[in-house]
C-alpha positions in Angstrom: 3.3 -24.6 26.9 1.2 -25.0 23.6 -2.1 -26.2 23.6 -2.6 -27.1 20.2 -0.8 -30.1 18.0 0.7 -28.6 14.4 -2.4 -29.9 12.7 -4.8 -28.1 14.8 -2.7 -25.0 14.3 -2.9 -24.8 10.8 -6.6 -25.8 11.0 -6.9 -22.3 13.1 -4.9 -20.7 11.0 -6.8 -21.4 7.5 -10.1 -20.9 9.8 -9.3 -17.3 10.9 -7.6 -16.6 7.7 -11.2 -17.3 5.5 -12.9 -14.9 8.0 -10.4 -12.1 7.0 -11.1 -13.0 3.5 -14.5 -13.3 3.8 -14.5 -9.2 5.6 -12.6 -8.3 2.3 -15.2 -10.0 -0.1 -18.3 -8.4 2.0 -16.7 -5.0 1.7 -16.0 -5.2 -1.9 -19.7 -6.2 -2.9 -20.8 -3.8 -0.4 -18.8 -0.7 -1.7 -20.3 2.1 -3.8 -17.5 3.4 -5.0 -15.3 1.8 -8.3 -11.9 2.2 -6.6 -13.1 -0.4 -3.9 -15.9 -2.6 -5.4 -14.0 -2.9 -9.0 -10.0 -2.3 -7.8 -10.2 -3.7 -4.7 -8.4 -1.1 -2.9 -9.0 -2.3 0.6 -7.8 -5.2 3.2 -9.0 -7.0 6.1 -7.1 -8.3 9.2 -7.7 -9.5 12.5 -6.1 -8.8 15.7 -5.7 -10.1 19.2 -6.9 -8.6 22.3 -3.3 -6.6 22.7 -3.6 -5.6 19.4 -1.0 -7.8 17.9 -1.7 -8.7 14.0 -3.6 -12.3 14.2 -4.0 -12.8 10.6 -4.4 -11.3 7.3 -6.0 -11.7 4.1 -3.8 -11.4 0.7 -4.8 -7.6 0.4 -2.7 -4.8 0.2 0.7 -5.1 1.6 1.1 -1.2 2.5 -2.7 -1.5 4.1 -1.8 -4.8 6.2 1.7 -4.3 7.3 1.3 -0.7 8.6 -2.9 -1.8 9.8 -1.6 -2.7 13.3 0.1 0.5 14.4 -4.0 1.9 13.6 -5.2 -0.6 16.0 -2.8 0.2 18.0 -4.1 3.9 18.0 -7.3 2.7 18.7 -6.8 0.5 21.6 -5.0 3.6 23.3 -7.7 6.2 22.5 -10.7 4.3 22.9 -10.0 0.7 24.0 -10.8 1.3 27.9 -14.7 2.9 26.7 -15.4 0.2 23.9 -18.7 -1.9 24.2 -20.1 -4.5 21.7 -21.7 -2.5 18.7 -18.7 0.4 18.3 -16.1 0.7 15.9 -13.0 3.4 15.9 -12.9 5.4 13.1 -9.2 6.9 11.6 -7.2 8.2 9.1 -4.2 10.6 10.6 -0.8 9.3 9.1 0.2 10.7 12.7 -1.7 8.5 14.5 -1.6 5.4 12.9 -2.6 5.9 9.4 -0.8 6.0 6.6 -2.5 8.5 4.2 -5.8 10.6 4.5 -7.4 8.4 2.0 -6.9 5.2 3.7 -10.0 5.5 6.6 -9.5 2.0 8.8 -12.4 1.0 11.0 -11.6 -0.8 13.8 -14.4 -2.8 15.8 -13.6 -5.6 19.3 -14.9 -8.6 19.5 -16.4 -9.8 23.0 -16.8 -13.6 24.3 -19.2 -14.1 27.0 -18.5 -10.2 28.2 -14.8 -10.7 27.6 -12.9 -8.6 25.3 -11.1 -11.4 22.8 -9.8 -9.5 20.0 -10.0 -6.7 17.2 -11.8 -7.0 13.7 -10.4 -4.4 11.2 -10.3 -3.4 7.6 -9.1 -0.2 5.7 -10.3 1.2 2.3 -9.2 3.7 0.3 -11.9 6.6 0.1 -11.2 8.5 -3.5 -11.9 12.0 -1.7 -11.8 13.1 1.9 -11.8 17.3 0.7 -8.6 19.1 0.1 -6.8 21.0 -2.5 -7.5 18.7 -5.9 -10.3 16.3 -6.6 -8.5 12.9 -4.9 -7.0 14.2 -1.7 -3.6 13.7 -2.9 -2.6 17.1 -4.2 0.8 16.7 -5.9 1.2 20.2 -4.6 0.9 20.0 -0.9 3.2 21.1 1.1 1.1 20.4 4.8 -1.2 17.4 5.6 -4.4 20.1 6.1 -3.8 20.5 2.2 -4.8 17.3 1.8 -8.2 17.0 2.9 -9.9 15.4 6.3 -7.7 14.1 9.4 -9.2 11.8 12.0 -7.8 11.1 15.1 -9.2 7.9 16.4 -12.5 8.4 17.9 -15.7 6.1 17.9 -17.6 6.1 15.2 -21.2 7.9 15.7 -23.5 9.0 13.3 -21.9 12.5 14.1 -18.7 11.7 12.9 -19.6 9.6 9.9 -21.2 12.8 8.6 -18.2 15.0 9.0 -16.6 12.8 6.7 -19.4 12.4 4.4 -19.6 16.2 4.8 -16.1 16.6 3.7 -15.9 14.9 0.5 -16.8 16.0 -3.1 -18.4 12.6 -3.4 -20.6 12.4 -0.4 -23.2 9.5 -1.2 -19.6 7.3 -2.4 -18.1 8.2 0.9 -21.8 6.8 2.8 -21.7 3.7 1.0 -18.0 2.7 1.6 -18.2 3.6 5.2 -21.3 1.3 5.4 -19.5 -1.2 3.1 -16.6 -1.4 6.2 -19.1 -1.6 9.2 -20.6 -4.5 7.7 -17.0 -6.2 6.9 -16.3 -5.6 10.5 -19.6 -6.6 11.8 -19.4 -9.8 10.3 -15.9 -10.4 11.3 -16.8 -9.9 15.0 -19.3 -12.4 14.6 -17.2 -14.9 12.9 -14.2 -14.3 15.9 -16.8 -14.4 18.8 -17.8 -18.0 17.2 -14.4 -19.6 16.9 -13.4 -17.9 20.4 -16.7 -19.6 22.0 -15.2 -22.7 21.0 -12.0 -22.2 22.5 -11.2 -23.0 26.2 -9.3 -20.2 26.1 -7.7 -16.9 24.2 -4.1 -18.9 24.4 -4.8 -20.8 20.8 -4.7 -17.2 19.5 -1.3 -16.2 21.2 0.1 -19.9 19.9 -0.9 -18.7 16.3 1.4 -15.5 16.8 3.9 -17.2 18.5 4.4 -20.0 15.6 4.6 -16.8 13.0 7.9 -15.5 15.5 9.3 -19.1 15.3 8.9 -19.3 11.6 10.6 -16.3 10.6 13.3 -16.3 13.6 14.4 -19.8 11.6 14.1 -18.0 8.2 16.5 -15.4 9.8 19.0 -18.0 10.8 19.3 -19.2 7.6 20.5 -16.4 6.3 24.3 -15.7 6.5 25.2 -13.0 9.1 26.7 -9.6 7.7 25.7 -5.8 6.7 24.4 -5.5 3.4 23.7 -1.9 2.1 21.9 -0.4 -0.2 20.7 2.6 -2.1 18.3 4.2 -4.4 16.3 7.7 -4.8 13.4 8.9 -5.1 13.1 11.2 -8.3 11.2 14.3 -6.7 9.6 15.6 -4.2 6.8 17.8 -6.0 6.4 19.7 -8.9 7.7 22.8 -8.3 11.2 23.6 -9.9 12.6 23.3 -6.7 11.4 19.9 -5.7 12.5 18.9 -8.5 15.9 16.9 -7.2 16.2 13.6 -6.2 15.9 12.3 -2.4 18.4 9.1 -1.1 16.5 6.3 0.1 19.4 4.0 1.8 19.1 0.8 4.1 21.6 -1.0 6.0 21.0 -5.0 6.6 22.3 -6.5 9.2 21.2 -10.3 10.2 22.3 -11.6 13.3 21.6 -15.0 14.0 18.2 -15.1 14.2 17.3 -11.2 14.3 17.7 -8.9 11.5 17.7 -5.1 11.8 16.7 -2.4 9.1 18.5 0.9 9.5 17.7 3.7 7.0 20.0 6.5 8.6 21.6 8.1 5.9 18.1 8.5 3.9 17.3 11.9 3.1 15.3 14.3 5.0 11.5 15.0 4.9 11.1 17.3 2.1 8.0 20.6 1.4 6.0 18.1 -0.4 3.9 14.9 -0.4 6.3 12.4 -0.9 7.2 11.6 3.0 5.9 8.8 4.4 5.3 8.1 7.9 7.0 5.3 9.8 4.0 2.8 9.7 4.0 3.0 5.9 8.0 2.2 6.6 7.8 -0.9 8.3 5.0 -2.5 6.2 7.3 -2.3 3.4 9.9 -4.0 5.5 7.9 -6.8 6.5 6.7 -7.0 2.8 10.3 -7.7 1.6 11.3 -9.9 4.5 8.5 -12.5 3.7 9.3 -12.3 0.2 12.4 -13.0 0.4 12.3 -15.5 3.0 9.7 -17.4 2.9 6.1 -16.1 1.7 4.7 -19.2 3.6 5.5 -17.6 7.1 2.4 -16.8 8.6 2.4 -13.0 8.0 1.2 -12.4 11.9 2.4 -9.5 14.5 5.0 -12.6 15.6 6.8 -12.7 12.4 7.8 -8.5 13.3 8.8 -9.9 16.4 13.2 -11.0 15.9 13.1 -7.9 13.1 13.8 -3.8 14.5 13.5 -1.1 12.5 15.1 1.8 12.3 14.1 5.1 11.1 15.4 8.4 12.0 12.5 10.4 12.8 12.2 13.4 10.6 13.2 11.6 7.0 11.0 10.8 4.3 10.6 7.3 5.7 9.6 8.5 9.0 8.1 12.4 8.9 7.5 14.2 11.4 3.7 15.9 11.6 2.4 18.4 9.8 4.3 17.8 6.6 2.2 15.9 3.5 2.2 12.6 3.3 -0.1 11.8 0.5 2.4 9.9 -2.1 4.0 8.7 1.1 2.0 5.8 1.3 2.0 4.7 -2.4 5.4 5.9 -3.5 8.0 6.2 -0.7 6.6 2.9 0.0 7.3 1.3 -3.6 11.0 2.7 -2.5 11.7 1.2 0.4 10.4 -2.2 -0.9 13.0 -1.6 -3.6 16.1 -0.8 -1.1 15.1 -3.7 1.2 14.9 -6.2 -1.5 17.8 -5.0 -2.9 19.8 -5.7 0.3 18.4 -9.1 0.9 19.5 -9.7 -2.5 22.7 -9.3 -1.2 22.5 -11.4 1.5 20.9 -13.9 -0.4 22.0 -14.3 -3.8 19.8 -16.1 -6.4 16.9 -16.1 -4.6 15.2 -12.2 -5.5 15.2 -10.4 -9.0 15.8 -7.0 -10.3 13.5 -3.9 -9.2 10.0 -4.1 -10.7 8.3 -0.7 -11.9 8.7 1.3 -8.8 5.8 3.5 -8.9 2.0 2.6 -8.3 1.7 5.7 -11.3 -1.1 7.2 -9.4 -4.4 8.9 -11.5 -6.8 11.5 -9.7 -9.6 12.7 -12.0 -12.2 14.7 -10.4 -15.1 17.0 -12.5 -18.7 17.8 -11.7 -19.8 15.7 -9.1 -17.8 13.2 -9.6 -13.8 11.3 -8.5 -12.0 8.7 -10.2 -8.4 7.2 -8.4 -6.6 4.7 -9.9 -2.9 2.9 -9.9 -2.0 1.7 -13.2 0.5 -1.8 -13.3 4.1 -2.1 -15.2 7.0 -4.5 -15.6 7.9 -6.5 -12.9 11.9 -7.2 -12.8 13.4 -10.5 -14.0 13.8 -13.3 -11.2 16.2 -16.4 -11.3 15.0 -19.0 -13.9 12.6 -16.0 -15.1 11.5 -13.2 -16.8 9.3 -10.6 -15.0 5.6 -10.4 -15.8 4.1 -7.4 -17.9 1.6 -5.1 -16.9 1.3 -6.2 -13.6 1.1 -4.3 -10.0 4.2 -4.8 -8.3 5.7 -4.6 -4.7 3.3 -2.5 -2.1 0.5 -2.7 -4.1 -1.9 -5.3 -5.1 -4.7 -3.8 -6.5 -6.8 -4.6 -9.9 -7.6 -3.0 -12.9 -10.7 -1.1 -12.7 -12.8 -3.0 -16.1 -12.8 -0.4 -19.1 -16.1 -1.2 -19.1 -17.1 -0.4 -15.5 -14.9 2.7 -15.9 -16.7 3.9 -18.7 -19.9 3.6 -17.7 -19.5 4.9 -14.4 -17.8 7.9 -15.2 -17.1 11.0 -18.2 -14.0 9.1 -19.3 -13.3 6.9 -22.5 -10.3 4.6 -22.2 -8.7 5.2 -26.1 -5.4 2.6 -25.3 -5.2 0.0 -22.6 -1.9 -2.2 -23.7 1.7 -3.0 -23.1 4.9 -0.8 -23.7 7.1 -3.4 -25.9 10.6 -3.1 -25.1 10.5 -1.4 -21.9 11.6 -3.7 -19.5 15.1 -4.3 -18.8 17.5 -6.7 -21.2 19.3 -10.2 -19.3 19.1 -13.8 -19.8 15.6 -13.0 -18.1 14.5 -9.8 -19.1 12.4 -7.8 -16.7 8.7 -7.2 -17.9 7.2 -4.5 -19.9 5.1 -1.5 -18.8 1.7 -0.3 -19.9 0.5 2.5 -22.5 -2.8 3.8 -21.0 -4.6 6.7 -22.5 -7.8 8.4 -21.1 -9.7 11.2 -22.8 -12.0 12.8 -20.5 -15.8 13.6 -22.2 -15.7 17.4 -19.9 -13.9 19.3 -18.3 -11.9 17.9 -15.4 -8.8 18.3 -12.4 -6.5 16.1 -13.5 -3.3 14.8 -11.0 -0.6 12.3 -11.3 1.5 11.4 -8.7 4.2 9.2 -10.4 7.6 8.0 -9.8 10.3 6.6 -11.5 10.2 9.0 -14.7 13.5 10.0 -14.5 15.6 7.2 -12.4 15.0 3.6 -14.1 14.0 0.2 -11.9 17.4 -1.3 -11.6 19.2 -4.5 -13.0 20.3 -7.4 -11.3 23.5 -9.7 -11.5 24.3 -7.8 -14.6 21.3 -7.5 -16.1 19.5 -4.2 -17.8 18.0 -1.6 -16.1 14.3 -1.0 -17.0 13.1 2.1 -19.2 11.6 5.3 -17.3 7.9 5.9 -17.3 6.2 8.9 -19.5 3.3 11.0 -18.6 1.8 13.1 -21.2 -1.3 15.5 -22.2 -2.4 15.2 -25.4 -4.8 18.9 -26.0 -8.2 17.7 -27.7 -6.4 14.2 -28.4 -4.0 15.6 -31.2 -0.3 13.6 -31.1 1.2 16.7 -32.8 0.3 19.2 -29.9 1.6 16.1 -26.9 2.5 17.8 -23.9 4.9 16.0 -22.0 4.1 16.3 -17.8 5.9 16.4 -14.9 6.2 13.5 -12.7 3.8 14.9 -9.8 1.6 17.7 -11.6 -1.8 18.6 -11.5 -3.5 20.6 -14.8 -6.9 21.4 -16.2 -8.1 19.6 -18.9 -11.3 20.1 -21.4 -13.2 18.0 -23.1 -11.5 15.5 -25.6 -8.4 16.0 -23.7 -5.8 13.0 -23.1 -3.9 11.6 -20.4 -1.1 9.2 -21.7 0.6 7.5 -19.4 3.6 4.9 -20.6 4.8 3.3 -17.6 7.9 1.7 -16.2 9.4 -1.9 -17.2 11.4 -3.9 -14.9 14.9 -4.8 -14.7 16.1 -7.5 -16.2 18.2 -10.5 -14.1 21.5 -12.0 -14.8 23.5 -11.1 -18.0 23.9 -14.8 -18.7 22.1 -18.0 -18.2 22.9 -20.1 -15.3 
């Protein structure tokens, strides 16, 4: 029985929707740090009193679609001792996380004494401690390599200083985690006002309920059938011997209204950072689905509801603890985006494009006193009717570009190049977009990582059209071309003064080999 008519439903909707976005603008202005004031490397969601996903804000698809298995956590660790005020704190992949960097707060919201739902956000802290400045060492083999885990626990002043404690940027890590208190706070307060004015919590449950309905029709509109298919990731690290490809495989099958995703027959979790854990998994799953689909479906806990995933425990799209996880987040992700998409493009021709870049092209710089993170855009692939856009971020990311002039003046670093890479997307009747040439040159000495992928397998064609060109990453000693040093996919090096980092990233395929 619903309680609302479809007008007031999408009234509700839009209403929660704005508070989510409004928790994602408070954090931003709130934030010390560039990566999350400037890139905007955080999202915002709400929840319902189980814990379901309510609604979202147009964030970051590998934050929001893996967010709810971190509330989750939460509600079993803590959600029996919560009062008004508290907020969980946590960042282990192996209990609902997703990487060490990605600290989610997760704070209830009570209606005259009862308990009426979850406000929570997630930000991306650029150093929680470990091996390299960044707390994704492209080296680790074991999550403690990788700086500070936190199991869900509340957040007291204690434990807020541990983490402070931890980092190499101590009065950033402060700021953000005061930035997120206050997104939360204020999203309590904006939930416990539109539950007062409810007769009931059953309005929420209708809004979860219409996501299921919307994408079980979606569903049925597709034809039934197995679709498969493949692609790898390029390495696992950078040692010679993780340097070897790993399968990334899904298997499609829609059935009526239900659709499974079955990834047996990926390849095992690998001594390395590029694993991911199975949260990280299924966001990217839901990210396809709704893209392919319908993007309109309400992108709630109900729309998960007709779709199973599975995962064989112990692969690099569902590792097993302790191994390192760091790139699993960012790259394993972009992966399995591309395999899903790829098999829906099966099932549903004419509707998806080619693979776009493939790689979020992750930069860690770290020196005195200071850390610098950033993901740097490419080509996205061609698409029925047309060609992919240039120097864009594609798929599981949707960051932005941190200003060159912010960049600059908040850190040793002089951007020398900041354009596109002609030619490097993928040739078709709609040719996938072209990468980006980026060059830093650091003004002292500094720890330098990249954590990349897609440098030696290219984003694929579609329907006959080109494949995209690889990405590039290269050091450039005291900025001479004739000394260029070309780097590894996943490295980490020293660099001095008037150094470079060149980074040419990847284009995306191009669609169709003729026009329609």
């Amino acid at each position: 029985m619903t309680e609302l008519d479809p007008a007031s439903l999408q009234v509700l909707i839009s209403r929660l929707t704005g508070i989510a976005e409004e928790m994602g603008a408070v954090l931003r202005r709130a934030a010390y740090s560039p990566n999350i004031k400037e890139r905007a490397d955080c999202s915002a969601a709400l929840f319902t009193a189980d814990g379901d996903l309510l609604v979202q804000a147009e964030h970051i698809p590998v934050h929001l679609g893996s967010m709810p298995a971190s509330v989750r956590a939460a509600i079993e660790a803590c959600g029996d001792r919560v009062q008004p005020d508290d907020q969980v704190v946590l960042n282990d992949p192996y209990a609902g996380g997703t990487h060490l960097n990605d600290v989610t707060l997760v704070a209830p919201c009570f209606a005259d004494g009862e308990l009426v739902g979850w406000a929570a956000n997630r930000a991306h802290h650029a150093d929680l401690g470990g091996m390299a400045p960044g707390s994704m060492p492209p080296d680790a083999v074991d999550i403690q390599q990788e700086g500070l885990r936190v199991p869900p626990v509340l957040l007291t002043r204690d434990v807020a200083e541990i983490v402070v404690a931890s980092s190499r940027t101590p009065d950033e890590r402060r700021g953000d985690l005061d930035a997120q208190r206050g997104a939360n706070r204020l999203g309590v307060a904006r939930l416990g006002e539109v539950a007062a004015n409810l007769t009931s919590t059953a309005p929420l449950a209708e809004v979860v309920d219409y996501g299921e309905r919307r994408m079980r029709a979606a569903l049925a509109a597709l034809p039934d059938g197995q679709f498969r298919f493949d692609d790898v990731l390029d390495s696992a690290g950078p040692r010679p011997e993780q340097q070897s490809p790993t399968p990334v495989v899904v298997t499609l099958t829609v059935d009526g209204d239900r659709a499974t995703f079955d990834f047996t027959g990926t390849g095992g979790q690998r001594p390395g950072n590029v694993n991911a854990v199975e949260a990280v998994t299924v966001s990217a799953v839901a990210f396809a689905l709704r893209s392919a689909t319908d993007p309109s479906i309400p992108a709630n806990g109900g729309a998960m509801r007709p779709v199973t995933v599975v995962a064989p425990p112990g692969t690099v799209v569902a590792a097993r603890p302790a191994v390192a996880v760091g790139a699993g987040n960012v790259e394993v992700s972009q992966r399995v985006a591309d395999v899903c998409l790829g098999a829906l493009a099966l099932a549903a021709p004419g509707r998806l494009g080619a693979a776009g870049q493939g790689t979020m092209n992750n930069v860690l710089l770290g020196g005195d006193g200071w850390v610098y993170y950033e993901t740097v855009g490419g080509g996205q692939g061609g698409r029925p009717g047309k060609p992919g856009m240039s120097g864009v971020h594609t798929a599981m990311t949707n960051t932005r570009d941190t200003p060159v002039e912010a960049l600059e003046r908040a850190l040793p670093v002089r951007v020398r190049r900041y354009g596109l890479r002609h030619a490097s997307g993928g040739a078709g009747a709609y040719p996938g977009g072209d990468g980006i040439e980026r060059e830093l040159e650091l003004l002292e000495p500094a720890t330098v990582s990249l954590v990349t992928e897609r440098r030696a397998s290219r984003p694929w064609g579609l329907d006959g059209g080109g494949s995209g060109s690889s990405g590039e990453n290269w050091l450039l000693p005291d900025g001479d071309e004739s000394r260029a040093r070309r780097l590894p996919d996943k490295c980490t090096v020293e660099v001095a003064a008037g150094d470079v980092i060149r980074l040419l990233t990847p284009g995306g395929g191009g669609f169709s080999a003729s026009p329609a």
